[in-house]
C-alpha positions, 0 to 999 in steps of 0.5 A, a space after each residue: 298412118 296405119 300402125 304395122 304390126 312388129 310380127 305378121 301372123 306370117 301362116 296366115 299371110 302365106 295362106 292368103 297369098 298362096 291362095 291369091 296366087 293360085 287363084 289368079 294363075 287358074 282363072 287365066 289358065 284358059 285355053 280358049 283365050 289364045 283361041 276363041 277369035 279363031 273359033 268364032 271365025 271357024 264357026 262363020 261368023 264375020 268380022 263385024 259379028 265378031 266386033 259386036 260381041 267384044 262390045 257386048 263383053 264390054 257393055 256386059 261388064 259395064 253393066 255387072 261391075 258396080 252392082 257386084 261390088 255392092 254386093 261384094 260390100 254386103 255379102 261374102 267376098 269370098 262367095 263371090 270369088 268362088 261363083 265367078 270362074 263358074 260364071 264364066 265356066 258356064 259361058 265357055 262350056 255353051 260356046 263349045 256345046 252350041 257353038 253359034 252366035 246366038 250362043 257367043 253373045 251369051 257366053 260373053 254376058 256370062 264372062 263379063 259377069 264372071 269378071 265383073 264379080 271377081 273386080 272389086 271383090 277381090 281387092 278389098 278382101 286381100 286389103 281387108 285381111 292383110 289389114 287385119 294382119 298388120 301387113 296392109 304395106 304388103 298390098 302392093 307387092 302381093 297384088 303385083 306378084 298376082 298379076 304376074 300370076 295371072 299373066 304366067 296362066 296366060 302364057 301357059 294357055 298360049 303354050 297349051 292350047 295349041 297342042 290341046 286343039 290338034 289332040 281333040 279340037 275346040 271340045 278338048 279346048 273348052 273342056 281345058 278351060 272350064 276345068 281350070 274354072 272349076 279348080 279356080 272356084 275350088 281353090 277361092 273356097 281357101 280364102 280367109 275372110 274377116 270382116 270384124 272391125 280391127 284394132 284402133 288406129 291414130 291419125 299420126 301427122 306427117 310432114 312428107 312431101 312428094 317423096 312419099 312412097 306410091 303404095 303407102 297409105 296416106 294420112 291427111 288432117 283435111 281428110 278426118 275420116 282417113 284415120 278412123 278409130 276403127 277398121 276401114 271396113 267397119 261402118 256397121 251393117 248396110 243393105 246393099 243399097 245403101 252401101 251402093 249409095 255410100 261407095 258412089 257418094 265416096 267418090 263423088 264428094 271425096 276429091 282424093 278417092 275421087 283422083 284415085 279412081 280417075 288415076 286407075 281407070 286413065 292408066 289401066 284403060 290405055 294400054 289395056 286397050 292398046 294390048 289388042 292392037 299389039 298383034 296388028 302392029 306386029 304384022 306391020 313389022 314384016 314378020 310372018 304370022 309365025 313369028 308374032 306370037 314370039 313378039 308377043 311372049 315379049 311383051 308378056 314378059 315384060 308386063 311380068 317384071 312389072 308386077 314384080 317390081 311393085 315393091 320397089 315401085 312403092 319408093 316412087 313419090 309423086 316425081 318418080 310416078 310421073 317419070 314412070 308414066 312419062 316413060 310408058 308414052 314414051 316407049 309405047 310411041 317410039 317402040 310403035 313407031 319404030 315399025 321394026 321387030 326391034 321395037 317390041 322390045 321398047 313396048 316390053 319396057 313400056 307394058 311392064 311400067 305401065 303394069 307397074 303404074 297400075 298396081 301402084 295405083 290401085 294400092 294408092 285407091 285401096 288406102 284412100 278408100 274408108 267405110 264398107 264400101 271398098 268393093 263398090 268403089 273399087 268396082 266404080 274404077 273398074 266400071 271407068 276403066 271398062 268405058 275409058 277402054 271402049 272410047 280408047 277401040 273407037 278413037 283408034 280405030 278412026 286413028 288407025 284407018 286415017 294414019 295407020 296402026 303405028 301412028 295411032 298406037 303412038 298417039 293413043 299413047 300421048 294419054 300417059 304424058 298428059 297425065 304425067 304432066 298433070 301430076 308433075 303441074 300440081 306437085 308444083 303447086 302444092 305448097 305446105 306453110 311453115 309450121 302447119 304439118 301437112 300430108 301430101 301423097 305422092 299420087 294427084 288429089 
């Protein structure tokens, strides 16, 4: 275990996260998000034009995310937070400039750069400073109460992009939103990073079953180099290669890191996919266009008290992780199923456990990961979130033209009760002989 510190530096803790917060609101504060597919539609592009540049953002960040987390390893973080709103705000500024298809697909490679940056970069540097604070319990309830920003910057470019398109059309629009990045990359400059090797840790034996919390960070005797001597971020200088080689060699030959990055792209992938589809099942209810913005306000709301439950989410052990996943096939399928404005009240539950669920997660993958490599692991999980979300569109989609929006929506959900009973099998497997002091997390190894 990592020792905590009897009394965090709490300016710098406040600073930190003060900047965290305001970063993750303004990088989501884009007005063209509520409105880009309208635009392209209004430009003339087809729905099958339209199809293909969402795959082209996909592949993009496919193709950026694990190299940017190397280069995350290697060089500033924080340089890379700063750089990837402008990425993105280069994108947005061509889209409304030469508004073309030519000019989209570019955009999009652009955007999915940006984001590719900012994935893995960001969460090790808030683990590496929190660390280096004595606070690394904390990660979990930040990372969460970040989420919940970014979720709010969401809604708020939902409430403004409306009135900012009737004052000045896409130009204002896209003016907006490249504005927000540029204040992104401005308040990203407030990040404090320190990548000085920490104080010693010793490896504290611990004999807790599955009542272990989520977001703590685990200490086996099977894994010596879980508890090293020094920082988890300090293995000494490694060019960008070696650091790339050593964060994928993480994953493959350490089984618990291994988990931890299959555990983050299954329950990330799933219903970050199905949120695309919650406009159509809305439809499918009998309300009016009009009214499925208001449905959708639901759900966000409900993604929002997840984020700010991740402290009490870090109580769960390994049951209570499985439960809560079991709750989020549950209340997917039957809110889907139930083909009624009603059920998006199932779906809010459903969106804020599995907010929940995968900050939680993350926390897990963040205390398994040792070495300079964080952002480059980090980023791997990223990289299987973004492919496990491309096979979730293609299954749904041949879901949905053979049996309908609501019943592929429930069984895409069925995802979350196969994991859950994969956690639940192996924490009945698990058995810790008498006398041998043994750690078992609460998340699947």
């Amino acid at each position: 275990m990592t020792p905590i510190a009897s009394r965090v530096p709490e300016p710098a803790a406040r600073r930190l996260t003060a900047t965290l917060y305001g970063y993750a609101f303004l990088s989501d504060l884009v007005l063209l998000y509520p409105l880009y597919v309208v635009f392209f539609a209004d430009t003339g592009l087809s729905v099958g034009q339209i199809a293909s540049l969402f795959v082209i953002w996909s592949a993009a960040g496919i193709l950026f995310e694990v190299p940017s987390g190397a280069w995350a390893d290697v060089l500033s973080r924080r340089l890379l937070l700063c750089l990837a709103p402008l990425v993105a705000a280069a994108g947005f500024a061509l889209w409304v400039l030469l508004p073309s298809y030519p000019a989209f697909a570019v955009g999009f490679l652009l955007w999915g750069a940006g984001g590719a940056l900012v994935s893995g970069a960001l969460e090790a540097l808030v683990w590496t400073e929190l660390d280096r604070l004595g606070a690394v319990d904390r990660y979990a309830r930040v990372l969460g109460r970040a989420r919940t920003a970014g979720v709010l910057g969401v809604v708020v470019s939902g409430v403004l992009a409306g009135p900012a398109l009737a004052v000045g059309g896409y130009p204002v629009v896209g003016a907006a939103s490249v504005l927000a990045c540029v204040l992104a990359a401005i308040v990203a400059t407030r990040f404090p990073e320190h990548r000085e090797p920490a104080a010693a840790r010793v490896p504290v034996a611990e004999p807790v079953l599955a009542a272990r919390p989520m977001g703590a960070a685990p200490t086996r005797q099977d894994e010596p180099d879980t508890a090293p001597p020094a920082s988890p971020d300090d293995d000494g200088d490694l060019g960008w290669w070696d650091t790339l080689r050593a964060g994928v060699s993480q994953v493959r030959t350490r089984p618990p890191v291994r988990a931890a990055v299959l555990l983050v792209a299954v329950v990330a992938a799933d219903w970050g996919a199905l949120d695309e589809y919650t406009p159509l099942l809305a439809l499918d209810t009998g309300v009016g266009a009009q009214a499925v913005p208001l449905l959708l306000l639901l759900l966000w709301a409900g993604v929002t008290v997840g984020g700010l439950l991740a402290p009490a989410g870090e109580r769960l052990g390994g049951r209570g992780y499985a439960a809560l996943l079991g709750l989020v096939g549950v209340a997917l399928a039957a809110g889907a199923l139930l083909r009624h404005p009603a059920g998006f009240v199932l779906l809010a539950v459903a969106f804020g456990a599995a907010q929940l669920a995968t900050v939680l997660a993350d926390a897990r993958l963040q205390a398994r990961i040792t070495g300079t490599s964080r952002a480059t692991v980090t980023s791997l999980a990223g990289m299987a979130t973004d492919v496990l979300i491309i096979v979730t569109y293609a299954g749904y989609g041949l879901l949905a033209t053979a049996a309908g929006n609501a019943v592929a929506f429930a069984l895409t959900a069925g995802a979350y009760l196969v994991v859950a009973l994969v956690l639940l099998t192996r924490q009945r497997r698990t058995v810790v002989p008498v006398g041998v002091a043994a750690a078992v997390p609460a998340g699947p190894d």
